[in-house]
Structure formats: C-alpha cells, structure tokens
C-alpha positions in Angstrom: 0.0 0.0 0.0 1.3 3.4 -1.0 1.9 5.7 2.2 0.5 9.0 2.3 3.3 11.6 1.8 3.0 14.8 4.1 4.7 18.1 3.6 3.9 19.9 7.2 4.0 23.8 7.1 5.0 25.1 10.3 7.3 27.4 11.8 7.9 27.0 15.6 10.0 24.2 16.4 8.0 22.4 19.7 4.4 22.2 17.2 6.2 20.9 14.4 7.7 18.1 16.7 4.9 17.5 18.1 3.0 16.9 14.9 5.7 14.3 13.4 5.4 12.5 16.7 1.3 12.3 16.0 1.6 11.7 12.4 5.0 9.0 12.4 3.2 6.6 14.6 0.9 6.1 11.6 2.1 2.9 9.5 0.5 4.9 5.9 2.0 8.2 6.8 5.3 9.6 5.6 6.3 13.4 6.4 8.7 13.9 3.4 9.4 17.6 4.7 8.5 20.5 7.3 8.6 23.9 5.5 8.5 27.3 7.5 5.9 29.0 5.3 3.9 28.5 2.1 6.7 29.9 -0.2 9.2 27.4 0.7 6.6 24.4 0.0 5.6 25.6 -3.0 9.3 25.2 -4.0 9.2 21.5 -2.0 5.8 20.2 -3.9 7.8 21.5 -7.1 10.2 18.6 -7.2 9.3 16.7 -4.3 6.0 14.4 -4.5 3.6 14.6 -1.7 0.1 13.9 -1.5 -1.3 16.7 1.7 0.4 19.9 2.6 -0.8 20.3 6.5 -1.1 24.2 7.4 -0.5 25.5 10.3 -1.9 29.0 9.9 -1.7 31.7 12.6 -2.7 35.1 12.4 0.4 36.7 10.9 -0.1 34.4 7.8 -4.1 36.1 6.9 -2.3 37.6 3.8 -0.5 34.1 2.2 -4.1 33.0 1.0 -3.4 33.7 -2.6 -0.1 31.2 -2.1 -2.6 28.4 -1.9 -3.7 28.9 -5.6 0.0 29.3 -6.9 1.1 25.9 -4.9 -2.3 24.1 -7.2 -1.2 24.9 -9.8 2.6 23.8 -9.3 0.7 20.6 -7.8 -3.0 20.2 -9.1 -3.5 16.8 -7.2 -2.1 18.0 -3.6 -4.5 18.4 -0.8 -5.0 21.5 1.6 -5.5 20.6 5.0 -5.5 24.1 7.4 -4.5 24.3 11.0 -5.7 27.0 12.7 -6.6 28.8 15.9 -8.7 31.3 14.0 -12.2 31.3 14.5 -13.5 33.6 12.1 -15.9 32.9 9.1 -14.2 35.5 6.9 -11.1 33.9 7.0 -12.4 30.2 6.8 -14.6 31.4 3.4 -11.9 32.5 2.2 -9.9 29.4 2.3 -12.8 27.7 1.0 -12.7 30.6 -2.1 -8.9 29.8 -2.5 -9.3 25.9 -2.4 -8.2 24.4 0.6 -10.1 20.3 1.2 -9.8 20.1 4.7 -10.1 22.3 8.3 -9.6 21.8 11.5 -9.1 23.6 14.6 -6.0 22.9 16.6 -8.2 22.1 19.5 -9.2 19.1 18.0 -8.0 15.9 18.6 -5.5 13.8 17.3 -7.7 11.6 15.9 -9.3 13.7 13.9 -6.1 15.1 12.5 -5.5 11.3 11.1 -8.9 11.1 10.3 -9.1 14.7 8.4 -5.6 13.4 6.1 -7.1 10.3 5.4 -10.6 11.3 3.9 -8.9 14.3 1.9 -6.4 11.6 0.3 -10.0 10.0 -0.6 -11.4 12.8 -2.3 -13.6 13.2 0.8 -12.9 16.7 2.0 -12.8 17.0 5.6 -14.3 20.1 8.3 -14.0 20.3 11.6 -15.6 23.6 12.2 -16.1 26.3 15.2 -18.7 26.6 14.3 -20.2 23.1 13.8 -22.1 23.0 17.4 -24.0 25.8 15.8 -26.0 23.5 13.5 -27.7 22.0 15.5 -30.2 24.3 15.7 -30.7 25.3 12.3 -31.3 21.6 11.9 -34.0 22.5 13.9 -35.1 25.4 12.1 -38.1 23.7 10.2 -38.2 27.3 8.0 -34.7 26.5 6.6 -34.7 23.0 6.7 -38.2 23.1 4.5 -36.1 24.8 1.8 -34.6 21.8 1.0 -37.3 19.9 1.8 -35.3 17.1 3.8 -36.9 14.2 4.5 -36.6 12.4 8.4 -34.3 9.8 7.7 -32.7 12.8 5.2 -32.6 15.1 8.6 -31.3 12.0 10.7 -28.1 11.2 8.4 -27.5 15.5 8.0 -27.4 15.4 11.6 -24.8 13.1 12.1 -23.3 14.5 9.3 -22.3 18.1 10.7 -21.5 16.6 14.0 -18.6 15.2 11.8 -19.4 11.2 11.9 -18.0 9.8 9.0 -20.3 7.1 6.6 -19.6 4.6 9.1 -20.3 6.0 12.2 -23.3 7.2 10.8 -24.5 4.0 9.5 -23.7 2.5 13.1 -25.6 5.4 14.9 -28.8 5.2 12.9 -28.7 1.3 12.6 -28.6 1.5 8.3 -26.6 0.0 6.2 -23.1 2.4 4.9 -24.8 1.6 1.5 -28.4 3.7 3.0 -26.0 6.2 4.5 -24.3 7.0 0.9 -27.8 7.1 -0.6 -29.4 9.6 1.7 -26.2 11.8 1.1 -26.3 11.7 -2.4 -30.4 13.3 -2.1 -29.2 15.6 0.6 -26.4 16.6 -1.9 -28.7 17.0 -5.2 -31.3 19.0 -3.0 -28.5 21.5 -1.3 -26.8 21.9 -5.2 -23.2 20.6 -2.9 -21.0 17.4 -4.0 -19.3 17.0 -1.0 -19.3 17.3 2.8 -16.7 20.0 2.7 -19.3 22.4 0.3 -22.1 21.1 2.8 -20.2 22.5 5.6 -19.6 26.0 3.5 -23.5 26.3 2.3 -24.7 26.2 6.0 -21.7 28.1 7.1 -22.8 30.8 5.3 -26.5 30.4 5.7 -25.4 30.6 9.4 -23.6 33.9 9.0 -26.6 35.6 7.4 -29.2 34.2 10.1 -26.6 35.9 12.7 -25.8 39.3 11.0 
C-alpha cells in the first residue's frame, strides 16, 4: 500500500515536533518535509511528490491566502489541510474561495487530524468547524430545513453528518446499512446543489452567518 506523503507547514520548532510525533506513529503516513511557510513548500511540492500539505496558519499568515492557488497549480493533485486557531468565518470562506479540502481547529484531537488526512487523500474533503455546534439548531429550524425539503431519515443522516461522523459511524448510529448512508447523502447533496461534505459544511456556514448578522 502506497503511504501518504505529508509536507507539514510550520514554523515554531516544539508544534512541528509534536506533529511528526502524532503523524509518524501512523504505518500509511510519511512526512517527506516540514517547510516554515507557504513559499518554501511551493518550491518542496515543485520537485518533491507529496500527496497533503498540512497548514498551520496563525494570524500573521491572513495575507498568504493567494499562495494556496500558486502551490495548485505547481501541484494540481495535492490536498489543503489548514490548522488553525482562527475562529473567524471570513477567514475560513476565504480558504474555501482559495481551495483548501480540509479544516480543523487545533483544539481538536489527534484523531481527527489522522482522520481529516485520510478522507482528503480520498477525495472526501474533511471540516472540523467552530462553528459546527451551531448547527444543530438550524437543523431545527423547520423554515430552513423546509427549503430543501429534507426528509426524516434525510434530517437524521445531516445530523450526524455536521456533527462530523464519518459514513460509518453514521451507518452504526442510525442502525442503516453504509450503502443507505451513501444514498441519503447523495439526495441531501442534489437537494443543497453541494457534491461533497466540505461544500455542505460551506452552504450552512454561510446560511449561518446571514441568520446571525
């Protein structure tokens, strides 16, 4: 089995040790590199193959967005995966605009992290938002929710969904089969106009912001 090679952006010393000492104990992972900032692992995905560049993006970094599109194009089939103490929705849309497949908050755990790299590899782009506890009640929100005209089950699986349960876990936590899981995603997809869990995420992120402005 081919490992998954990671190019880790970060530039303090004790994070990025900490990170390799999370990601090495994984059997498919392989950190080929640790750049300090974007620039330099633009000019490491240039002649160095790697599958996920993993972000750590702090505050002094807000204007580096734009790097994100340059490093695609060097490397067109290279996952995003952003780190990030931020909790804004400017800056996460943003990303989003500049085409980034996965984000987490550092708070989360470990797990996650592995999970996050794993799914992305799998063209399942992965979220782990600040604002995912929020969702719940626009789940609730029968005015919203009867825009898209969910169904129960539909409702049950979206749930799970932006709670950040995987196919799996879902299919385990609703008692269906991962096959009924994958087929009530698809409708939820087609009626929301997303393809993915990651645009999911985005379309009530920012249905969120307007219900709060």
């Amino acid at each position: 089995m081919e490992r998954i090679k990671l190019l880790l952006v970060e530039d303090h010393d004790i994070y990025s040790l900490g990170l390799k000492m999370i990601l090495e104990k994984e059997r498919d992972f392989e950190i080929t590199q640790v750049a300090e900032n974007l620039e330099e692992a633009i000019r490491v995905a240039e002649n160095s193959p790697c599958h996920v560049l993993l972000w750590s993006l702090d505050a002094a970094e807000l204007n580096d967005f734009e790097l994100i599109k340059r490093l695609k194009k060097v490397n067109p089939y290279i996952k995003v995966v952003v780190l990030s103490t931020l909790e804004d929705d400017s800056i996460f849309n943003e990303l989003i605009r500049m085409g980034i497949d996965g984000y987490l908050l550092k708070s989360a755990p470990s797990i996650e992290l592995i999970k996050a790299i794993r799914l992305v590899v799998q063209e399942k782009s992965s979220i782990n938002l600040f604002s995912v506890p929020k969702f719940g009640g626009m789940i609730e929100d029968h005015t919203i929710c009867s825009k898209f005209q969910f169904t129960a089950k539909e409702l049950e699986v979206l749930k799970c969904l932006l709670q950040g349960y995987s196919n799996r876990e879902i299919a385990q936590k609703l008692f269906i089969s991962p096959s009924t899981v994958k087929f009530h995603l698809r409708k939820i997809y087609r009626k929301t106009g997303t393809e993915n869990r990651f645009k999911l995420f985005t379309l009530f992120n920012s249905i969120l912001g307007k219900i709060n402005k």
